[in-house]
C-alpha positions in Angstrom: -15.2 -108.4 17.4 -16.4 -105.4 18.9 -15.6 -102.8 21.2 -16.6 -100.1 23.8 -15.2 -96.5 24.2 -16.6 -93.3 25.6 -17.5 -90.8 22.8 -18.2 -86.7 23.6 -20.6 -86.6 20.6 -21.8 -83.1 21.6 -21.0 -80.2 24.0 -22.1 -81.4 27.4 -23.1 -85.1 26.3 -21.0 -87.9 26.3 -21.7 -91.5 26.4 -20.4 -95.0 25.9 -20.2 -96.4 22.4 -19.4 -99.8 20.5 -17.2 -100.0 17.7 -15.7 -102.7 15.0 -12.0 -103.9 16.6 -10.0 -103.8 13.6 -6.9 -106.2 12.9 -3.1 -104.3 13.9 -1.2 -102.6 11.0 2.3 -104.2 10.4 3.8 -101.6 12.4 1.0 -101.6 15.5 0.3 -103.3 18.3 -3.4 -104.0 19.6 -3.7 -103.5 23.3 -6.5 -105.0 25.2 -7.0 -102.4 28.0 -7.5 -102.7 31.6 -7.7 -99.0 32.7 -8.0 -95.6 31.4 -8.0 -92.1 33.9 -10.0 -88.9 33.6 -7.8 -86.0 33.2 -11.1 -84.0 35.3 -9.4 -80.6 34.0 -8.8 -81.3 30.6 -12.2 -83.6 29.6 -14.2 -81.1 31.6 -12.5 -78.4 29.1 -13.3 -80.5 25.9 -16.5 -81.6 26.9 -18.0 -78.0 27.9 -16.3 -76.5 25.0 -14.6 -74.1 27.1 -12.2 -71.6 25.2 -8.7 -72.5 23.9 -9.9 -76.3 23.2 -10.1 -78.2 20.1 -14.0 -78.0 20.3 -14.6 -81.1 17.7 -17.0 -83.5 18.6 -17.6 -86.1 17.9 -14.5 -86.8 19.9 -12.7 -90.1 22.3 -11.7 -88.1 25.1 -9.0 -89.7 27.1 -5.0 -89.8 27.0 -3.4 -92.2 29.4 -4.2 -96.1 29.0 -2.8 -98.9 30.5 -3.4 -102.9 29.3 -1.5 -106.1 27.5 -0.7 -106.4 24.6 -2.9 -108.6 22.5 -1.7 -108.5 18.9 1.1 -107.1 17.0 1.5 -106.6 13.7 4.5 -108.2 11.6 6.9 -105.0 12.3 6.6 -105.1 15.9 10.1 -106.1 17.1 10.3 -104.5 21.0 7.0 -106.1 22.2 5.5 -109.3 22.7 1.4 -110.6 23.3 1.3 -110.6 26.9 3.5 -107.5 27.6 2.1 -105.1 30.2 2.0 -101.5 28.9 1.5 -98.1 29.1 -0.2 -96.2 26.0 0.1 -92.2 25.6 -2.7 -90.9 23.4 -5.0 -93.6 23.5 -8.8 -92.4 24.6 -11.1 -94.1 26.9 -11.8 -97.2 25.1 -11.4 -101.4 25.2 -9.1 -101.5 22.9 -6.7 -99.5 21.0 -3.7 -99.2 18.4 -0.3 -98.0 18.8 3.1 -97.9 17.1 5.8 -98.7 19.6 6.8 -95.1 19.6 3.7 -94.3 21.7 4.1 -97.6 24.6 6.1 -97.9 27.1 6.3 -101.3 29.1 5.3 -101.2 32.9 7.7 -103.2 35.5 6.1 -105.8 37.1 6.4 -104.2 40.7 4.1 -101.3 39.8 0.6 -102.0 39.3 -1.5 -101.2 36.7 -3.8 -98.6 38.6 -1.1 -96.7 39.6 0.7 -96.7 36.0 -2.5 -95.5 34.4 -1.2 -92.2 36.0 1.7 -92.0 34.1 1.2 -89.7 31.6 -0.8 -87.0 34.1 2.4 -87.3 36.1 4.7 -86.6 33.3 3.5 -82.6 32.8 4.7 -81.2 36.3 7.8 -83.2 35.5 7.9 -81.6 32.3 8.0 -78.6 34.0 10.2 -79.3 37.2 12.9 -80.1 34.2 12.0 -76.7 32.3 12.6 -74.6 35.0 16.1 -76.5 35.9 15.2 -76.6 40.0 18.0 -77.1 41.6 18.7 -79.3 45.2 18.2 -76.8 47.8 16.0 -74.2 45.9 12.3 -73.7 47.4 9.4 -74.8 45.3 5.4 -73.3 46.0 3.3 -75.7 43.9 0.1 -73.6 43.1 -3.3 -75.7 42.9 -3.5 -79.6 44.7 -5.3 -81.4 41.9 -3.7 -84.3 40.2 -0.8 -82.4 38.8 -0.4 -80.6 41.9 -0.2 -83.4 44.2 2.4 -85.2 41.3 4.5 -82.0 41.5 4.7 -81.9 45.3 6.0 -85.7 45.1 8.3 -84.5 42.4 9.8 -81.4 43.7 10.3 -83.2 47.3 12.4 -86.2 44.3 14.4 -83.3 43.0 15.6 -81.9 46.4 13.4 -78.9 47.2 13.9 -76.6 50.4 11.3 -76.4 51.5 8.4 -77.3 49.8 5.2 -75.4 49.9 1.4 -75.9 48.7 -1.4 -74.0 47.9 -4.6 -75.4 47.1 -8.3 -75.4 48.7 -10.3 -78.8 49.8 -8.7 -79.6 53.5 -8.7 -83.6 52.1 -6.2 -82.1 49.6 -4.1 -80.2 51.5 -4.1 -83.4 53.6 -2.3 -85.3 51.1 -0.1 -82.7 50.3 1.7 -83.1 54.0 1.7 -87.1 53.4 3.9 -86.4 50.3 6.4 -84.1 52.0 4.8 -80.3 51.7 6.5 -78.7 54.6 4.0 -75.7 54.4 0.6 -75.9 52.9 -1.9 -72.8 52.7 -5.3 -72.2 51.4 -5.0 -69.3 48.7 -6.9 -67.2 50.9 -4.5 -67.4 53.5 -4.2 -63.8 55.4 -1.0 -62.4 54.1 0.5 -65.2 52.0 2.9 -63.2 50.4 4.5 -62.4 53.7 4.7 -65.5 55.1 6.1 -67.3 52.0 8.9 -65.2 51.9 9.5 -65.3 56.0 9.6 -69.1 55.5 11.8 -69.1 52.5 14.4 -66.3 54.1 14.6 -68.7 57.2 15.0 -71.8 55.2 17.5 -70.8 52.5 18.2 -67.2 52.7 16.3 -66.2 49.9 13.1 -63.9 50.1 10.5 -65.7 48.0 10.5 -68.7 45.9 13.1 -70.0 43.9 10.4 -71.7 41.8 6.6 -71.7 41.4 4.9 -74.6 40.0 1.2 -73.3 38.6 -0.7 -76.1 38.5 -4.5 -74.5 39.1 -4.9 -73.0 35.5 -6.1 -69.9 36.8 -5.3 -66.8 36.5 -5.5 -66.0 40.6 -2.7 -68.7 41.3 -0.1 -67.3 38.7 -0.6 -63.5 39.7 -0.2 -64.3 43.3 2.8 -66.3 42.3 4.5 -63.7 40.8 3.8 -61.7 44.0 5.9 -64.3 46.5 8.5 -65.4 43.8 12.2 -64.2 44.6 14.2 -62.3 41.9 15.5 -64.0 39.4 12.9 -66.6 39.9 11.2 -69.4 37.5 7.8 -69.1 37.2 6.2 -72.7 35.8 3.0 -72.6 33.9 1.8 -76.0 33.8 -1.9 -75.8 34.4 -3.5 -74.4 31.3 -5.0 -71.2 32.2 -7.8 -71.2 29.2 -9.3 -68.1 30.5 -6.5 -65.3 30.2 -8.7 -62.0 30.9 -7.1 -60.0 33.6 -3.9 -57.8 33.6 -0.8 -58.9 35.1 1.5 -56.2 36.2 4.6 -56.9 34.5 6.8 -54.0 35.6 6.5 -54.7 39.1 6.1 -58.5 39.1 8.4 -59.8 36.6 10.4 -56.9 34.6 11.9 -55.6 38.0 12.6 -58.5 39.5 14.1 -60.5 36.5 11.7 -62.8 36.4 11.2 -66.1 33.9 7.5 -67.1 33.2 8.4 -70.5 31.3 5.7 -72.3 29.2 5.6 -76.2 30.4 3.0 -77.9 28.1 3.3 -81.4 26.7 3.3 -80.4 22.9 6.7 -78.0 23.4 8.1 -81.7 24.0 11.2 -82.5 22.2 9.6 -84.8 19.6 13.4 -86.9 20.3 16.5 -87.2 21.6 16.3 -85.9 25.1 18.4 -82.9 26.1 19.0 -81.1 29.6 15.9 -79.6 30.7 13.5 -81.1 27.7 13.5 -84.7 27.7 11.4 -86.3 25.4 7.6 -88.1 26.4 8.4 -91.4 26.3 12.3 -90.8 28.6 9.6 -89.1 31.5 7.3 -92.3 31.2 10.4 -95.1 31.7 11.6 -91.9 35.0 8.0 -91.7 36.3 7.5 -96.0 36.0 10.6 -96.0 38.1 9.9 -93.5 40.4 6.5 -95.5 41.3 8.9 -98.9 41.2 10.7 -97.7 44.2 8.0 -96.1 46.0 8.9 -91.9 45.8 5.9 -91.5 43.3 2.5 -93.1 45.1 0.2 -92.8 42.7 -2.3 -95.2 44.8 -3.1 -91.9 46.9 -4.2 -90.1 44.9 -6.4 -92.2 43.6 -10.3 -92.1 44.5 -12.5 -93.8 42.7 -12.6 -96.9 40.4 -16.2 -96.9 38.1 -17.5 -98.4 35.2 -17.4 -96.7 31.8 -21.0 -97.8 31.5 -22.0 -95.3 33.8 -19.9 -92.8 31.6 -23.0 -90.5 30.9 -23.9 -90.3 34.6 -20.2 -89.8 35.4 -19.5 -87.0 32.9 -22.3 -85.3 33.5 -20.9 -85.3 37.4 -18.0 -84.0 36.5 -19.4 -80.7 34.2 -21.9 -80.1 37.4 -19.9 -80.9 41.0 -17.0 -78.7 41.7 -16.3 -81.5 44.6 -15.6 -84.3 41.8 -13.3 -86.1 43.2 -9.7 -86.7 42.3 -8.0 -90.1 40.3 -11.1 -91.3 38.5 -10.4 -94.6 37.1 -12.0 -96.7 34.1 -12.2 -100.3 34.7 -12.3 -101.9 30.7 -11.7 -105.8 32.5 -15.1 -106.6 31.8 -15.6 -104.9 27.9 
């Protein structure tokens, strides 16, 4: 039988390629899948060969995947053929192969398009947990992409006061306010410092935020950040800021004012057994499932566009050369 995934064979050229479906291991499960998302940031990253990526091609791109289980193997005790499920680590493809560490089964409430945004959603609250927010602290969530946007739903979840974004695109800001953003600026906003910590002081009584939540990967966002924090603040790098070549201040911005710049990517997981402020992947997924169960998470708005991934060439080669590509890009695999 054959199959059909999206290979980045070479910097700046990707395409969609056939491949032999193999029969499960004993201990894996074959999934037939239905969708796959573009992580834009990432895949843009890998595909351009931008610094600070693996830079190996030929490569799948792709890490969140949702389908049904179509075959198991003869040590596959937790799932059954038919099961709907959420793969971690899977790659833009029609079908793949996981161990039941890596799958996660979706409730039947929440649809498949929305849990294909699972794993995306599970690095701002990887970071909401590092930095230990607590009900009633502010949060400024830096950048309105995909992670953004999560982490505004997220920190509005956790109890934020108030809740502020920063990002550019007036559609994105938009959303932003429908997910409970109190304030939202544009970066360039005349005197942002000041008026972040006017807003927080009249809120909570605290000049600056509580927490910042760095989602735009650049350096700009996080030294502004550091700027508006309050003392003793938690500053949450969760956008991977590949490029790192302009000087921060420490003295002013973080030694003096007892500031802690916390690291909040996936890989410093706890590989197991959750603990307070590191749960493990998998213990996020079943939250985050939830979360879009009952309706706080709304993963449907964010996103915009459902294609084909035979018109993955075309596609990737929009998203290396429009910097309006547009947010929650979806594979559709139904027909492959």
């Amino acid at each position: 039988m054959k199959g059909s995934r999206i290979l980045f064979e070479a910097p700046n050229k990707a395409r969609l390629q056939s491949f032999e479906v193999r029969k499960p291991h004993d201990d894996e499960m074959m999934i037939k899948v239905d969708y796959t998302l573009i992580s834009a940031g990432t895949e843009k990253a890998y595909l351009s060969a931008s610094p600070n990526t693996a830079k190996k091609f030929p490569t799948v791109p792709g890490y969140s995947s949702v389908g049904t289980v179509a075959e198991t193997g003869s040590k596959i005790t937790k799932f059954n053929v038919g099961d709907r499920v959420f793969v971690e680590y899977a790659g833009h493809a029609s079908y793949n192969f996981k161990k039941e560490s890596g799958v996660v089964r979706i409730p039947d409430e929440v649809p498949l398009t929305d849990a294909v945004f699972t794993r995306l959603a599970s690095f701002p609250l990887l970071a909401l947990r590092r930095g230990r927010l607590e009900i009633g602290e502010s949060v400024v969530v830096v950048g309105l992409g995909m992670l953004g946007l999560f982490g505004v739903q997220l920190a509005r979840t956790c109890g934020a006061l108030p809740v502020i974004a920063i990002g550019n695109r007036e559609i994105r800001q938009q959303k932003a306010r429908d997910f409970g953003a109190e304030y939202v600026f544009s970066p360039d906003e005349p005197d942002i410092v000041k008026k972040i910590i006017e807003i927080t002081e009249s809120v909570n009584g605290v000049k600056g935020a509580n927490v910042v939540l760095e989602t735009s990967g650049t350096m700009a966002g996080l030294k502004l950040g550091l700027r508006y924090a309050s003392k003793y603040a938690r500053v949450l790098v969760n956008g991977c800021n590949r490029i790192c070549n302009e000087p921060i201040d420490f003295y002013t911005y973080v030694h003096c004012k007892g500031i802690n710049i916390i690291g909040a990517h996936d890989k410093t997981r706890l590989p197991y057994n959750s603990a307070p402020g590191n749960f493990t992947a998998k213990r996020d997924y079943i939250t985050l499932l939830g979360l879009m169960k009952d309706g706080r998470l709304r993963p449907s708005e964010i996103r915009s566009e459902i294609v084909s991934p035979a018109d993955a060439t075309q596609i990737y080669d929009r998203l290396l050369t429009d910097r309006e590509f547009p947010l929650g890009v979806v594979f559709d695999w139904r027909q492959f």
